[in-house]
VOGU-3710 file (C-alpha; in Angstrom, 3 decimals, decimal comma):
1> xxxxxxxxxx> 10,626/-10,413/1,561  7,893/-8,158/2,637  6,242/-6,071/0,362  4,809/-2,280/1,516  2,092/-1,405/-0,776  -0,138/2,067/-0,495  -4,066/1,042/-1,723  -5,780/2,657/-4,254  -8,547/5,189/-4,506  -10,380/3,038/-7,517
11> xxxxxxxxxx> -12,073/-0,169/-5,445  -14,516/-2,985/-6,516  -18,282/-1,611/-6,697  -19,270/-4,249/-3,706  -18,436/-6,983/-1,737  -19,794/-9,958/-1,679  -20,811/-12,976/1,319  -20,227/-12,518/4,661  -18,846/-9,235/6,436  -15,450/-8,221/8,129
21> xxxxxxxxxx> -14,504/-10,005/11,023  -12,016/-7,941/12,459  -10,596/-10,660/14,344  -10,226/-12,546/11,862  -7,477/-10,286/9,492  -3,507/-10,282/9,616  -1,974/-8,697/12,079  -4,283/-8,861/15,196  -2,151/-6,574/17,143  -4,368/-3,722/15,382
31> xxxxxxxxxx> -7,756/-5,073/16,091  -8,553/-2,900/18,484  -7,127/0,222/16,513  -9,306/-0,888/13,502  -12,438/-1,486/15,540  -12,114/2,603/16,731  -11,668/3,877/13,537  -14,159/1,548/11,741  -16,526/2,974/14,536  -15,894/6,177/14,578
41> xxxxxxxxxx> -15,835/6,040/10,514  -19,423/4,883/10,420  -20,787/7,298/12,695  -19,444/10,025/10,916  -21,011/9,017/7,489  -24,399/8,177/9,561  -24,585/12,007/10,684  -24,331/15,417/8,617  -23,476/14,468/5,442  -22,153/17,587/4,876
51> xxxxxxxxxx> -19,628/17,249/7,405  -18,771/14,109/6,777  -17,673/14,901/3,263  -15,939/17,971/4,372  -13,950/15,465/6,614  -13,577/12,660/4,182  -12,631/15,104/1,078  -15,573/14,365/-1,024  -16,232/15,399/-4,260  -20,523/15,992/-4,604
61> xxxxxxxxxx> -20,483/13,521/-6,885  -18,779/10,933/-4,168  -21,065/11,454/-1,510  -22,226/7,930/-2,537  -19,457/6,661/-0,814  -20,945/8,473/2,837  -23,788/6,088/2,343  -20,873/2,521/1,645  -19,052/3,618/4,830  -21,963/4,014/7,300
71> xxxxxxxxxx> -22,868/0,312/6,282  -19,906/-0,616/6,560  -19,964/-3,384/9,598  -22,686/-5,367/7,617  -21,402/-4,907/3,939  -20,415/-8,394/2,047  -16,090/-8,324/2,093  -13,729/-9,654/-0,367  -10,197/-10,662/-0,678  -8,166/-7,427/-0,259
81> xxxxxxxxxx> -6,562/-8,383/-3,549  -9,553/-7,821/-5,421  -10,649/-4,893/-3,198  -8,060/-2,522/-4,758  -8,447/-1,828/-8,579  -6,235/0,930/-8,935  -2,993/1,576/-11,284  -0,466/-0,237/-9,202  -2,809/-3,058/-8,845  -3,904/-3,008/-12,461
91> xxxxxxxxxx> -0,345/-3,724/-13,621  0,329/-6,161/-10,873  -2,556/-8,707/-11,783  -2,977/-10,671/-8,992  -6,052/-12,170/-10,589  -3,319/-13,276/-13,655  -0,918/-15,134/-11,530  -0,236/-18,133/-11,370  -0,866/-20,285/-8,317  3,031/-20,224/-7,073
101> xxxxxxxxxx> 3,184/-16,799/-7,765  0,133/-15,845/-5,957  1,079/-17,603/-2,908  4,150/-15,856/-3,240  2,094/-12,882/-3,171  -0,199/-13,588/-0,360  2,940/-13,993/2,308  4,614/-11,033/0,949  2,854/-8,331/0,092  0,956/-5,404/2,707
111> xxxxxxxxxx> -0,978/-2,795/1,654  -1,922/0,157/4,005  -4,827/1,526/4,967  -6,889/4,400/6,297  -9,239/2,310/7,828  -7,373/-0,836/8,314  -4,209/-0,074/8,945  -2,481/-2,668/6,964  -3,619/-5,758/5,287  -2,522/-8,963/3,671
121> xxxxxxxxxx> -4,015/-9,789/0,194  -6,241/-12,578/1,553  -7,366/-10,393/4,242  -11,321/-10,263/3,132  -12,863/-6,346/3,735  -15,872/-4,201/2,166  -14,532/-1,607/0,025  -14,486/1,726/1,469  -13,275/5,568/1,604  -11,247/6,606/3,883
131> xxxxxxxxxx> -7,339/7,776/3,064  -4,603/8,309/5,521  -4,897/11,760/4,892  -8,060/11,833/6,875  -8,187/13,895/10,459  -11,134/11,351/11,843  -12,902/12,857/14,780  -12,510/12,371/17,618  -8,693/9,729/16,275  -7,268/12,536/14,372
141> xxxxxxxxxx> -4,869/12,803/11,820  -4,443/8,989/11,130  -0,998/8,625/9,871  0,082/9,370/13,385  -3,429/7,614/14,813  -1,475/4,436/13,226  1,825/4,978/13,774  1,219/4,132/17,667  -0,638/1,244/16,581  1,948/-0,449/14,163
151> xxxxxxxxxx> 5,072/0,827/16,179  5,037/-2,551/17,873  3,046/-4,734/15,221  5,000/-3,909/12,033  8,710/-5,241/12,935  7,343/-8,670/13,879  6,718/-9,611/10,829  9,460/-7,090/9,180  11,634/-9,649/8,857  14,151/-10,232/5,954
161> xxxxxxxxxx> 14,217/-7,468/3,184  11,551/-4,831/3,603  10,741/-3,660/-0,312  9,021/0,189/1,042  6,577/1,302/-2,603  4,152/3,248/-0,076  3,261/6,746/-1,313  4,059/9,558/1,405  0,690/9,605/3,050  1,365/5,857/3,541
171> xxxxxxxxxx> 5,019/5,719/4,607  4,066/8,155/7,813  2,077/5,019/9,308  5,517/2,824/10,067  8,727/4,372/9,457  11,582/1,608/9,355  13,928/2,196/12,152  17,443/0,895/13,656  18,134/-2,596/12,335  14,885/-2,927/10,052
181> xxxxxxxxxx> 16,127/0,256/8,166  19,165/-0,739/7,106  17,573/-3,495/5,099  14,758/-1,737/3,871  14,427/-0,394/0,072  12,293/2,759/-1,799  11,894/2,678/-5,070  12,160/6,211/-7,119  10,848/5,906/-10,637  12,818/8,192/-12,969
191> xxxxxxxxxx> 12,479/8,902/-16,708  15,736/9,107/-18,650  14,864/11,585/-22,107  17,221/13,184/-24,361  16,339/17,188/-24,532  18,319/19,418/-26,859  20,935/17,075/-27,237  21,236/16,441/-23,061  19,837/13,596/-21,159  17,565/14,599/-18,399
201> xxxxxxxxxx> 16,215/12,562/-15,825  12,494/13,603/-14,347  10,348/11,776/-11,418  7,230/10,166/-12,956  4,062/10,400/-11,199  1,170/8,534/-12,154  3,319/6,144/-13,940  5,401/5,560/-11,360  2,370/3,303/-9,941  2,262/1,423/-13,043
211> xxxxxxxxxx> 6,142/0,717/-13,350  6,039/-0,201/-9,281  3,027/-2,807/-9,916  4,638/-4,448/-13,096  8,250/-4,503/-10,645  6,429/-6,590/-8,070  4,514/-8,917/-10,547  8,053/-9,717/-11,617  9,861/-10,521/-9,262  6,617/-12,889/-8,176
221> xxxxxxxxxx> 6,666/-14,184/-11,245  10,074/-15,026/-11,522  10,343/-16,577/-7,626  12,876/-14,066/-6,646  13,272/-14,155/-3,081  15,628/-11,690/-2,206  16,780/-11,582/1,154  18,669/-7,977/1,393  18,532/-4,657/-0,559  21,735/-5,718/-2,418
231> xxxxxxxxxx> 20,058/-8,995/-3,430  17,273/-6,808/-4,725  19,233/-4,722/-7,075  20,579/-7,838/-8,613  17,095/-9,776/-8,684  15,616/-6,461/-10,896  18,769/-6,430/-12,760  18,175/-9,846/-13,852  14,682/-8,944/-14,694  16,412/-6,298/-17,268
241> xxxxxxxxxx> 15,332/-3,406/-14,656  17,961/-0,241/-15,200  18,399/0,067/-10,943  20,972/2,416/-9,281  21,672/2,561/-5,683  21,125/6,301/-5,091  22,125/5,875/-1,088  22,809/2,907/0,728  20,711/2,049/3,887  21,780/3,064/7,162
251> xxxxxxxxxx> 20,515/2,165/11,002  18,470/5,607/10,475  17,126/5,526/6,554  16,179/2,737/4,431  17,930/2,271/0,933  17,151/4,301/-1,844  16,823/3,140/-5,317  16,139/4,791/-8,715  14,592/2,399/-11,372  15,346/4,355/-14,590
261> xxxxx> 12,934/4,396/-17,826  13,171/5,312/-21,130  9,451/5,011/-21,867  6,347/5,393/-19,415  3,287/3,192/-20,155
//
């Protein structure tokens, strides 16, 4: 089972020992495509700061993180794993595995990247800012900067079912395609309420991150090793998930599922 995660905005405060060694991270198909828009990251946040924030979508009170991407090629990395300390990652704990589980983890699960592209868990990096949303001059927009690079890096290791929690920014890196689609899953989280007598159904937002972070904790947890989107739905229905196939997979588009909640937390 592979596992596509999107990061997270929130990331550790520093890194710590030695730096990145781009050769040395999963995936060294996209070396080179990392080394261009590492480079071209940190001479952006070297120049007009002004600029650079306009680029990046900083806040005034983030231009901090102009100063954390220009020294970026000599900042102390970490485990990807412990990079990320957003709401998905909150509720998926890596730290609070145990050490099964957390292997389990570190051969499964990818998160995207802005800067990196994609990483494993184990993968040690500085933290950083820099979204897939960002038009990087002189790359461009870098959804479709990546999607060149991971066109012929991604379905190597895409093997087996391909569990697809990316947000939309994300999911424009690597579509699925052909044979890899039809056994990849989404994941739509849906709240189930009762209003004036009627049950309605509504997408959740920011606790859709939290439901898809506990999800993946428990099926690493548990040792679930799913090997198609059919096995899937069973694996989260023995985890006492409500899942419903909303459209099965096809050659062209991946399986969609709706895990349905009651309560959001």
């Amino acid at each position: 089972m592979l596992v596509l995660l999107p990061p997270s905005e929130g990331k550790a405060a520093s890194g710590a020992g030695v730096p990145v060694d781009l050769g040395g991270l999963s995936l060294p198909g996209l070396t080179q495509a990392r080394a261009a828009v590492l480079a071209n990251l940190v001479e952006l946040c070297s120049g007009d700061a002004d600029r650079a924030a306009e680029v990046l979508g900083l806040s005034q009170g983030l231009r901090g993180e102009l100063v954390r991407n220009a020294g970026l090629p000599t900042a102390g990395a970490l485990p990807a794993g412990e990079v990320y300390t957003g709401v998905l990652f909150d509720n998926l704990g890596l730290a609070r595995l145990d050490e099964a589980a957390y292997e389990r983890a570190a051969r499964s699960l990818l998160v995207f990247s802005g800067l990196w592209g994609a990483v494993r868990i184990t993968d040690r990096i500085p933290p950083y800012r820099c979204s897939m949303g960002v038009k990087l001059p002189p790359l461009g927009a870098l959804g479709a900067y990546w999607r060149g690079a991971m066109a012929s890096v991604l379905p190597e290791v895409a093997d087996g079912l391909v569990l697809d929690l990316r947000s939309s920014a994300y999911a424009a890196a690597w579509k699925p395609a052909g044979e890899v689609a039809s056994r990849t899953a989404t994941v739509r989280v849906l709240q189930q309420r009762e209003v004036d007598g009627v049950l309605k159904r509504t997408v959740v937002s920011h606790f859709n991150k939290a439901t898809k972070g506990r999800l993946v904790r428990d099926l690493l947890t548990a040792g679930a090793e799913p090997k198609a989107p059919r096995e899937l739905v069973d694996a989260l229905l023995e985890l006492d998930y409500r899942v419903e196939v909303a459209a099965e997979g096809t050659a062209r588009k991946p399986w969609q599922l709706d895990v349905v909640v009651t309560e959001i937390h």
